[in-house]
C-alpha positions in Angstrom: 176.7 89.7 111.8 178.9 87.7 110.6 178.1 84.6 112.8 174.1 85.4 112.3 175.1 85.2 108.0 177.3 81.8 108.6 174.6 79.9 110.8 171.4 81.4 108.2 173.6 79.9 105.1 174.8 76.8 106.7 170.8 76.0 107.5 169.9 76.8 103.9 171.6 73.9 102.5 172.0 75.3 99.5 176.0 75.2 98.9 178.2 72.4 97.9 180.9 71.7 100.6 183.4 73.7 98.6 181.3 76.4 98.1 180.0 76.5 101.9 183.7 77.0 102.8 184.8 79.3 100.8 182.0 81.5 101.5 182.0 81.0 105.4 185.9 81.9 104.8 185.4 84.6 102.9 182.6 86.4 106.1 184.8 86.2 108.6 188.2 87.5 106.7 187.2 91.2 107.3 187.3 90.0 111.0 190.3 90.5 113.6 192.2 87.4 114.3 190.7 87.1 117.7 186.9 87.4 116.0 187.6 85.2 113.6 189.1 82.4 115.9 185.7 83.1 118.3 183.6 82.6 114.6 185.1 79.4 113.7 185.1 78.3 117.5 180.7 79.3 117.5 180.4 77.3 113.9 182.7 73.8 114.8 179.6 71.7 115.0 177.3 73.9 112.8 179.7 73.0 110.2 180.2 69.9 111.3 176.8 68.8 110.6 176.1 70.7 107.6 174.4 68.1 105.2 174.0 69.6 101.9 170.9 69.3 99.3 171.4 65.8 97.7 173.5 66.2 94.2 174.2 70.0 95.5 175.8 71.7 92.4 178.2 74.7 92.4 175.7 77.9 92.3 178.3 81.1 92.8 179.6 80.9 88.8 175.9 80.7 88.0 174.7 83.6 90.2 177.4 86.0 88.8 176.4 85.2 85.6 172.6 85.7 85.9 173.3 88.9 87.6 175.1 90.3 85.1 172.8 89.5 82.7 169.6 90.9 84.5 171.5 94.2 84.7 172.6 93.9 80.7 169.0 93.1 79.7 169.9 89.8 78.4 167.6 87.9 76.5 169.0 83.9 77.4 168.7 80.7 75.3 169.3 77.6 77.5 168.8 74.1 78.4 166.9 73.4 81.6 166.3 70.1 82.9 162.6 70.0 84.9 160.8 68.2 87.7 158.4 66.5 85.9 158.8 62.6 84.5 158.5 64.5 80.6 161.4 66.7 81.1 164.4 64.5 82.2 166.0 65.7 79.3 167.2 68.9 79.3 164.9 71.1 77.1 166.0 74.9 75.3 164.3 77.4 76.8 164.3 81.3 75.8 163.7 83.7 78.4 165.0 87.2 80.4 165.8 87.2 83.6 164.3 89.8 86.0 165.2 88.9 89.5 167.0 86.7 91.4 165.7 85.0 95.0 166.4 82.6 97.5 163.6 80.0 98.9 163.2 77.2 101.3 166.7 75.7 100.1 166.9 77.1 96.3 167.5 80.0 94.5 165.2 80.9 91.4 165.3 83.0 88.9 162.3 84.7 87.7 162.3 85.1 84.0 159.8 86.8 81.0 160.1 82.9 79.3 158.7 82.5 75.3 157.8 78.8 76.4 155.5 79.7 79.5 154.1 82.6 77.4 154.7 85.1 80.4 156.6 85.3 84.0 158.0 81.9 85.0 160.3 80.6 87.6 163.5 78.9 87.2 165.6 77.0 89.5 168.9 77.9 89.1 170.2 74.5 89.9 168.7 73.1 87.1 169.8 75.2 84.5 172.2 73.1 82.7 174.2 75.4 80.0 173.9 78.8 78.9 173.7 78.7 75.3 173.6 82.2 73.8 173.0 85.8 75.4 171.0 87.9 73.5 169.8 91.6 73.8 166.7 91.6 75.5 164.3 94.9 75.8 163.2 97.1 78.9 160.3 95.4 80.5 157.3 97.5 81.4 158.2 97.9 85.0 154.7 97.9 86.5 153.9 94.3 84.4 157.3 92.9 85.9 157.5 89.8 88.0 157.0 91.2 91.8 158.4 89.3 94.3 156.9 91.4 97.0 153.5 89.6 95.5 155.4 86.1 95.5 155.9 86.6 99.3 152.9 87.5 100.2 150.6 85.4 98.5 152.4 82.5 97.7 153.4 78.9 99.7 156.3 76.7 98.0 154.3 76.7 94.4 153.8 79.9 92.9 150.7 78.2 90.8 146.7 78.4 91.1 144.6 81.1 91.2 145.4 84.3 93.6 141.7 83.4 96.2 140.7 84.9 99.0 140.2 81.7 101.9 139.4 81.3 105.4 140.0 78.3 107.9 138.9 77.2 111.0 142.9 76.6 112.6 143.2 74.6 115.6 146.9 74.6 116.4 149.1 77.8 117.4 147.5 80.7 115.5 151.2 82.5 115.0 152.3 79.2 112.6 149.2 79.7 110.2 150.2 83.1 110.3 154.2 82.7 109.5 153.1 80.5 106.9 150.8 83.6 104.8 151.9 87.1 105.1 149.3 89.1 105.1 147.0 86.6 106.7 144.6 87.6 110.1 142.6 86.7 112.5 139.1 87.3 112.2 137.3 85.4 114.4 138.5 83.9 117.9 136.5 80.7 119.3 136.1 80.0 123.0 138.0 76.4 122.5 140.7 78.1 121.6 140.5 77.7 118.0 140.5 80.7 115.0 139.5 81.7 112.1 142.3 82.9 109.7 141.4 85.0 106.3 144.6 84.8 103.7 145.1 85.7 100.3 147.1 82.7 98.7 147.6 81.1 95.3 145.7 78.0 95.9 148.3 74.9 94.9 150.6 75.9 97.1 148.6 76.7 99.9 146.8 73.2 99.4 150.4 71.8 100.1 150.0 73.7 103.7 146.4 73.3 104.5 146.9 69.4 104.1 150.0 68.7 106.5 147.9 70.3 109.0 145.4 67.4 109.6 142.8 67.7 111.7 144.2 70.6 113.2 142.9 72.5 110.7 139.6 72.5 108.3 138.9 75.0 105.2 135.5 76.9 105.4 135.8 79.1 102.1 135.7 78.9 99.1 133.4 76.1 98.1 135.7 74.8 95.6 139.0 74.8 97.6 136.9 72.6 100.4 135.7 70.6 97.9 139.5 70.4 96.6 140.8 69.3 100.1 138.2 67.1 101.2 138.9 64.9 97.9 142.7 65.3 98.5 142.4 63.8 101.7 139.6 61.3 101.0 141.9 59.9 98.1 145.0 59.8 100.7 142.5 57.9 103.4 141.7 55.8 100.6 145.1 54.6 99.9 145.0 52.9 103.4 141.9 50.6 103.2 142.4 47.2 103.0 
């Protein structure tokens, strides 16, 4: 177990150096001598090659802190520094958070925010200073943020419109599959090739359906085939001479 934990967090990236050590230190000290010495033996070039997220900031502090305020009900004022070219300067935001989660080499922290005007996710790397906790109020637990929902239905960008879609998928079936929980098979071809029915929210899902190439082509709806022939027309087009 603990060797399974060590190599899972050592591929998430997510950890400054310090932060990786201590908390590969800290999984094995329950261990025998003898275990431990066999861990650290398994993890020499694991750890060896561990290349951290660029600018990796220390997360434990942080976590702790949310965590504690999630189960106080806190109601947070904060700065936040976003993605976007408009936001390089850390903004005040105003927001509870509900849950804590780890994805594809951040954690977030899903929040009831006053700017967003509903549920929005925060990455916690990006939060720059807490600058007041607040009480905050019991949330209406069947309006709350569900991550089950997040995992099923959504592809790096929780964003767009929850849509029904099917593709023709040309590649190994199982990888469409991976990629949307939930998603099946409902047609097989005699070339090999599938048809796949998912349930996605649509921006993130176009990040998917266009690395896939020609591998793959979108049959419904209307508008997301419209959507992903233009995407792909305007990417073509960036290549003409």
């Amino acid at each position: 177990m603990a060797l399974t934990t060590s190599n899972i967090l050592i591929g998430s990236r997510a950890l400054d150096q310090d932060e990786l050590n201590g908390t590969l230190n800290f999984l094995v000290d329950s261990l025998s001598p003898q275990m431990q010495e066999a861990v650290r033996q398994q993890l020499t070039l694991s750890r060896g090659s561990y290349v951290p997220l660029s600018r990796a900031k220390p997360l434990l502090k942080r976590l702790k802190d949310m965590t504690e305020s999630i189960a106080q009900m806190q109601r947070l004022v904060f700065t936040y520094r976003g993605s976007s070219g408009d936001d390089q300067q850390p903004q005040v935001h105003h927001a509870q958070p509900v849950a804590i989660f780890f994805e594809t080499y951040y954690f977030y922290v899903a929040m009831l925010s006053e700017e967003h005007g509903g549920y929005w996710l925060y990455r916690l790397d990006r939060i720059v200073e807490i600058l007041a906790q607040l009480p905050g109020e019991k949330l209406d637990y069947a309006k709350r943020f569900s991550l089950q929902e997040h995992r099923n239905y959504t592809y790096l960008l929780d964003t767009g419109e929850l849509t029904q879609i099917r593709f023709l998928y040309r590649n190994y079936p199982q990888t469409a599959l991976y990629h949307f929980p939930g998603s099946r098979i409902i047609k097989q071809n005699a070339d090999g090739s599938c048809v796949i029915e998912a349930y996605v929210k649509t921006d993130g899902a176009m990040l998917w359906l266009l690395s896939q190439g020609a591998g793959l082509r979108v049959l419904s709806p209307v508008s997301l085939v419209r959507r992903v022939r233009d995407a792909l027309a305007a990417a073509r087009d960036q290549y003409d001479d």
